[in-house]
C-alpha positions in Angstrom: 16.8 24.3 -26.8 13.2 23.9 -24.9 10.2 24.3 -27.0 7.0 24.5 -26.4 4.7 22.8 -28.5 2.0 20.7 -27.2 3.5 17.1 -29.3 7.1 17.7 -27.0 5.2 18.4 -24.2 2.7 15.5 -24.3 6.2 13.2 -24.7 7.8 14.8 -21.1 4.7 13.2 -19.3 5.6 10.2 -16.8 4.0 7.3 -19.4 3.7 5.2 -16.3 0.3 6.9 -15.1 0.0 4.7 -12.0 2.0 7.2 -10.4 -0.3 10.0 -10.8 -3.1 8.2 -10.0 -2.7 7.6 -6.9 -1.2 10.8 -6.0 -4.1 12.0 -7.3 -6.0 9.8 -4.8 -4.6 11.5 -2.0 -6.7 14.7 -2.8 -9.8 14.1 -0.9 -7.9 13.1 2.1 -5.9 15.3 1.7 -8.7 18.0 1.9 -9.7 15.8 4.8 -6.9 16.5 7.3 -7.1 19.8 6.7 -10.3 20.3 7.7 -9.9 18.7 10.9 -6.9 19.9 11.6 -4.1 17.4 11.0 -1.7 19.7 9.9 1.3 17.7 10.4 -0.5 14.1 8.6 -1.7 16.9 5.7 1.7 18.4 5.1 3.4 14.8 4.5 0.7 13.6 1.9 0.8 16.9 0.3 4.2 16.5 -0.2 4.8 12.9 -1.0 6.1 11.6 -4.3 6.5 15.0 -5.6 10.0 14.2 -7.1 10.5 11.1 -9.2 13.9 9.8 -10.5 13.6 6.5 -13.3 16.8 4.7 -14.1 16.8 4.1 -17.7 18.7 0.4 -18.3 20.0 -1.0 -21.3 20.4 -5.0 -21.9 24.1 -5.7 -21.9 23.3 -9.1 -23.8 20.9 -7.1 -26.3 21.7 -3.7 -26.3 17.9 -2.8 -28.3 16.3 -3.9 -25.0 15.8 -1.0 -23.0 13.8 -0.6 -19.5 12.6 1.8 -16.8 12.8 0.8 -12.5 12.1 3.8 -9.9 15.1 4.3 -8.5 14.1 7.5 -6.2 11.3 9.4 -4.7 10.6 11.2 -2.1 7.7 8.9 0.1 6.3 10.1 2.7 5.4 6.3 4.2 1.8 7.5 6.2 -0.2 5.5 6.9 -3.1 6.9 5.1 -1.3 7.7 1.8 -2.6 6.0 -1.3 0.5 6.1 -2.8 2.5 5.4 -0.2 0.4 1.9 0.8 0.3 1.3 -3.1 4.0 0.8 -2.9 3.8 -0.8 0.6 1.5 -3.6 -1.0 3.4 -4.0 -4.3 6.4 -4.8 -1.3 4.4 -7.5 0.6 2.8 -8.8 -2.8 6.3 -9.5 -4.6 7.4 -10.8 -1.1 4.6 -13.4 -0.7 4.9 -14.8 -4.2 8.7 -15.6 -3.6 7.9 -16.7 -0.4 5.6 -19.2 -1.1 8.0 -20.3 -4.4 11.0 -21.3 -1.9 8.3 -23.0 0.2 6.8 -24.9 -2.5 10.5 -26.1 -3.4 10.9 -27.3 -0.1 7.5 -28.9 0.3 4.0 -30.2 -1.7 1.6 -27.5 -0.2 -1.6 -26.2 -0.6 -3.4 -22.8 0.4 -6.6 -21.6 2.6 -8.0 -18.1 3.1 -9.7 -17.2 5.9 -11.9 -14.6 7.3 -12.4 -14.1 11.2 -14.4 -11.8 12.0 -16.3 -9.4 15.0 -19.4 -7.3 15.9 -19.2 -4.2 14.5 -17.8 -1.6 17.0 -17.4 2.5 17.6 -14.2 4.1 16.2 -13.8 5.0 19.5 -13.1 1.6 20.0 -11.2 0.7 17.5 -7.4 0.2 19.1 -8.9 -1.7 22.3 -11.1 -4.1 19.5 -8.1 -4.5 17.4 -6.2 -5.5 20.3 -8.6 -8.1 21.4 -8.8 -9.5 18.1 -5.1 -10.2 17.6 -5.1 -11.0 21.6 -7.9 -13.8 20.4 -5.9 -15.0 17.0 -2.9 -16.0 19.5 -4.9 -18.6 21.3 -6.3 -19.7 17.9 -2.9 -20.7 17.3 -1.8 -22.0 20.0 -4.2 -24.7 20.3 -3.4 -28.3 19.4 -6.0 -28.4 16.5 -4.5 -25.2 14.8 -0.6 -26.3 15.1 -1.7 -29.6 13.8 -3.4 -28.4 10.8 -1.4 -25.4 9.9 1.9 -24.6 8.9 2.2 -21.1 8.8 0.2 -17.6 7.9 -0.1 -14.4 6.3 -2.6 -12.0 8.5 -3.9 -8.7 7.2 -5.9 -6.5 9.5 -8.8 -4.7 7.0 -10.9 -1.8 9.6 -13.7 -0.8 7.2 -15.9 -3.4 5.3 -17.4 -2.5 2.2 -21.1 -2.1 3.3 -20.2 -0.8 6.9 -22.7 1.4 8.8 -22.4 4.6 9.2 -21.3 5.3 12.9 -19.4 2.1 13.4 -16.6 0.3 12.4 -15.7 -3.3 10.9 -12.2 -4.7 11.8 -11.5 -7.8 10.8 -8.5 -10.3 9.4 -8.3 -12.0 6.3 -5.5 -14.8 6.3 -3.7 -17.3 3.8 -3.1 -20.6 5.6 -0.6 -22.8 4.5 -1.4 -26.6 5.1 0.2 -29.7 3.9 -1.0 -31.3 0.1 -2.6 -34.2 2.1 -4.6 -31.7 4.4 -7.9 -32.0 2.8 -8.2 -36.1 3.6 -6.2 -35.9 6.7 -7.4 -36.0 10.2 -6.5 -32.6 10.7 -9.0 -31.0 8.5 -11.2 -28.3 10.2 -14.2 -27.8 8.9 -15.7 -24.2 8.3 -17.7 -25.1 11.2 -15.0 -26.3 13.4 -12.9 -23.0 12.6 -15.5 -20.9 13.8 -16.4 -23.0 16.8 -12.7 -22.3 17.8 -13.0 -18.7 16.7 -16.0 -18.0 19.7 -13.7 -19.6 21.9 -11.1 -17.9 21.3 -12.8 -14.4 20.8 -14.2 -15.5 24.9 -17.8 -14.6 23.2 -21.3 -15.3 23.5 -22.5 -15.0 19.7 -21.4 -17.1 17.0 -18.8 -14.8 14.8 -19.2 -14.6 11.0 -15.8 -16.9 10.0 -15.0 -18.0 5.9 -12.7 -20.3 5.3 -12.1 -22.0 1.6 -9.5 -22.9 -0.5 -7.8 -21.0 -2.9 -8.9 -20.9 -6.4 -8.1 -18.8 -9.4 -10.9 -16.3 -10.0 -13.2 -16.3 -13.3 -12.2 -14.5 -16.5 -8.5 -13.6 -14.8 -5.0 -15.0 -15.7 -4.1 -15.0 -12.1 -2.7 -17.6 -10.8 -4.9 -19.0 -7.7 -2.3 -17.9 -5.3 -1.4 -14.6 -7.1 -5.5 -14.1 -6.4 -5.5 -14.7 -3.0 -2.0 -12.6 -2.5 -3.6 -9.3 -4.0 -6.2 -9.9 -2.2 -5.1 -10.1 1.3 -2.5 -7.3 0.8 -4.4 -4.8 -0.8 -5.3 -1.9 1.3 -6.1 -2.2 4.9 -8.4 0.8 4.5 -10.2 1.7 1.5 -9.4 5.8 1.0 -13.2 5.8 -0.5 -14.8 4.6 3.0 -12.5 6.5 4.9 -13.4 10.0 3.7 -17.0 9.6 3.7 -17.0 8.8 7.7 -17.7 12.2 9.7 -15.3 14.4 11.0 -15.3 12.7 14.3 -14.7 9.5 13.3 -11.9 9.9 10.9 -10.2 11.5 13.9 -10.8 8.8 16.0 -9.6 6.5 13.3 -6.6 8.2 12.1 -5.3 8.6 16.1 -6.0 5.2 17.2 -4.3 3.1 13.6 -1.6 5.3 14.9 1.8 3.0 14.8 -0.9 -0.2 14.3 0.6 -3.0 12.5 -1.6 -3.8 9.8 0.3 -7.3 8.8 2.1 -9.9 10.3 3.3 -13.2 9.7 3.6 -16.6 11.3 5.0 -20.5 10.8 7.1 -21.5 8.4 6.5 -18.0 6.7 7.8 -15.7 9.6 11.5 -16.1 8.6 10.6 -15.4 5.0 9.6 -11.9 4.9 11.0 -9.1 6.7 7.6 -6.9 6.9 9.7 -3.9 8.3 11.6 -3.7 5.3 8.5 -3.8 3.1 6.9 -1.0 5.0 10.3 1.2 4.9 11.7 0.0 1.5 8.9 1.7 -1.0 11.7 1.5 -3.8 13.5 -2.2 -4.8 15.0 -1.0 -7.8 18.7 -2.2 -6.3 17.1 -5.7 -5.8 15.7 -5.9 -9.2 19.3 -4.8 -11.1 20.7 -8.2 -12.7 23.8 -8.3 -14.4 22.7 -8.2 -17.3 21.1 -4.5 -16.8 23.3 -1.0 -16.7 21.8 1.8 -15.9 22.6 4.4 -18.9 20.5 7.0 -17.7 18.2 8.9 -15.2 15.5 11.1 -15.8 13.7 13.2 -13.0 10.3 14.2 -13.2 8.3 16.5 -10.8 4.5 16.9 -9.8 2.9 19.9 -11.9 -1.2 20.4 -11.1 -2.0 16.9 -11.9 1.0 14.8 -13.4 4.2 14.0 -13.6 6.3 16.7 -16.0 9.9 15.2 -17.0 12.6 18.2 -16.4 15.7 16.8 -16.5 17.8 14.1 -18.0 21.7 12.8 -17.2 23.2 10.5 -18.2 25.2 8.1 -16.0 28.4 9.0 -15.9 27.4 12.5 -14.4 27.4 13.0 -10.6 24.1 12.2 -9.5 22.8 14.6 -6.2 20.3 14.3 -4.3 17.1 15.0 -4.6 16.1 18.1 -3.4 13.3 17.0 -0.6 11.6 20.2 0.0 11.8 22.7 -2.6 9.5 22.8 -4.9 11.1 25.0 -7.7 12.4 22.5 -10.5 15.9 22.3 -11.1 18.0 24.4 -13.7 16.6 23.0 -17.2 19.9 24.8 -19.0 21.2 22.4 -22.0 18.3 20.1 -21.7 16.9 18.6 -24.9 13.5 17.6 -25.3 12.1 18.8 -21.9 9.3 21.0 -21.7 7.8 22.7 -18.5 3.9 22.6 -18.0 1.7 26.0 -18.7 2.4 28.2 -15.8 -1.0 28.8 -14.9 -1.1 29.3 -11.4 -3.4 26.6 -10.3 -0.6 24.7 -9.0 0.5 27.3 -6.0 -3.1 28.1 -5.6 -4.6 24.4 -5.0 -2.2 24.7 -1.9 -2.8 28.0 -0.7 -5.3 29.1 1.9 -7.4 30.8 -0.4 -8.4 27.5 -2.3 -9.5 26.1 0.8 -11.9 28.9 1.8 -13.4 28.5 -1.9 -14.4 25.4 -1.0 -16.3 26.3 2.1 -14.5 24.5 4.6 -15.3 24.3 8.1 -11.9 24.6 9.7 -11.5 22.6 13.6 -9.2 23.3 15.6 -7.4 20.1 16.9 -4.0 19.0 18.2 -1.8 17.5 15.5 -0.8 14.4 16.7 3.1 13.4 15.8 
């Protein structure tokens, strides 16, 4: 029997409120693509992660030990989704760390990050600058110097700083480096002034580019290892949703249609056969990878999007047949016979919030503009 008291419903809210949070993100770009016109890019985000499905695991060695993994979703993998690049960079982050454990087993290493950096550009600029730059980090690594000193690399591609001009744009890489323990007394040590020297070179510039290059070091007040630090930071987001929503209309266009199938990572060295990057950007749910033996799944419980969180409507157990997920509808499934599961108040907001009509509240200046595929 469903009640609906406000104690039962509080305890059918997803407890994991990372999940909302970052489909709550999604709101201001949302609003965003709309009002240029990206109907298509609108409609995916809109619809991502509205269905949730948990596999509910019991320890087969301690049967008291109980645990939760995502086992489904519906993602809509854009580029621009916060959601979506949350569980792109959870992916590469889990990657890295086991990377660099099998490397470490293999070898005594130790870790650089580096910054190369260009002048400031237009977005309307942005793919051709891009392309330079990665155009540029190839003969970086194909001098003598470089494959001397470095075994292998991490490279993320960032496009917005955090104190970038209006009107312009800041691409720009930040890398881990692996080099050899004895690197920092060897004769292949490059200086921060020697990386930069070969930086302009390779960049075929007349300026001398802003370049950082340190080792990496645990930060202050954090329980991070040094390498976990350096790992979340070189995978978090390559564009910060904040920065991107405050540029104009015109340039979010031009951003949005020249990232368009840009590869924001890549890997090099002794690193390249260690990750697979396509199956981090594809694969947003490793819940296969992370059942051991020792876990059974006992039951699933699916929760759906309701005006701002995540609303549990169904349970089964395993031994039912599981179907799938229904991608588009957006009515919840039958809640006969199920204990403990409460519906949201019905109060409209949820239908409106996607309807034409809460748009014109808002006073939005539709464009008209080709939706790019």
């Amino acid at each position: 029997m469903i009640t609906k008291n406000s104690e039962t419903h509080l305890k059918s809210i997803l407890k994991e409120t990372k999940h909302a949070e970052h489909k709550l993100m999604n709101n201001d770009i949302i609003i965003k693509m709309r009002k240029v016109g990206f109907v298509r890019d609108n409609a995916l985000i809109s619809g991502c992660s509205t269905h949730l499905v948990f596999s509910k695991q019991q320890n087969t060695q301690n049967p008291n030990e109980t645990r939760r993994r995502l086992k489904d979703a519906n993602f809509c993998k854009h580029r621009f989704c916060a959601t979506c690049n949350w569980r792109r960079n959870l992916n590469i982050n889990k990657e890295l760390l086991e990377a660099f454990t099998t490397i470490e087993a293999d070898r005594s290493v130790s870790y650089l990050f580096l910054t190369l950096t260009i002048k400031n550009t237009s977005t309307e600029d942005l793919k051709a600058t891009v392309k330079h730059l990665n155009q540029s980090f190839v003969r970086l690594s194909q001098t003598k110097a470089y494959k001397k000193a470095i075994l292998g690399h991490f490279k993320a591609l960032e496009i917005i700083g955090d104190k970038t001009p209006a009107g312009e744009i800041h691409p720009h890489f930040h890398i881990i480096l692996i080099v050899n323990k004895s690197y920092f007394q060897s004769r292949n040590y490059l200086s921060q002034a020697k990386f930069t020297e070969m930086w302009q070179k390779a960049l075929r510039v007349d300026y001398t580019p802003i370049v950082n290059v340190k080792r990496i070091k645990p930060k202050k007040n954090s329980n991070l290892t040094a390498l976990q630090s350096a790992v979340f930071e070189v995978a978090k987001y390559s564009v910060k949703h904040t920065e991107l929503t405050k540029k104009s209309d015109e340039e979010f266009v031009n951003i949005i249609e020249q990232t368009r199938r840009m590869r924001f990572f890549s890997t090099g060295g002794i690193l390249k056969k260690k990750i697979n990057l396509m199956k981090c950007d594809e694969e947003l749910i490793r819940c296969k990878k992370d059942l051991e033996a020792q876990w059974v799944e006992i039951e699933e419980e699916i929760y759906k999007w309701y005006g701002g969180d995540f609303v549990l409507v169904e349970r089964r157990k395993s031994e039912e047949h599981i179907k799938d997920i229904p991608k588009n509808d957006v009515a919840p499934p039958p809640l006969d016979d199920v204990d403990d599961v409460v519906p949201p108040p019905d109060d409209g907001f949820s239908d409106y919030q996607n309807s034409d009509e809460y748009f014109e509240s808002i006073d939005l200046d539709i464009i008209d503009n080709e939706c790019i595929p």
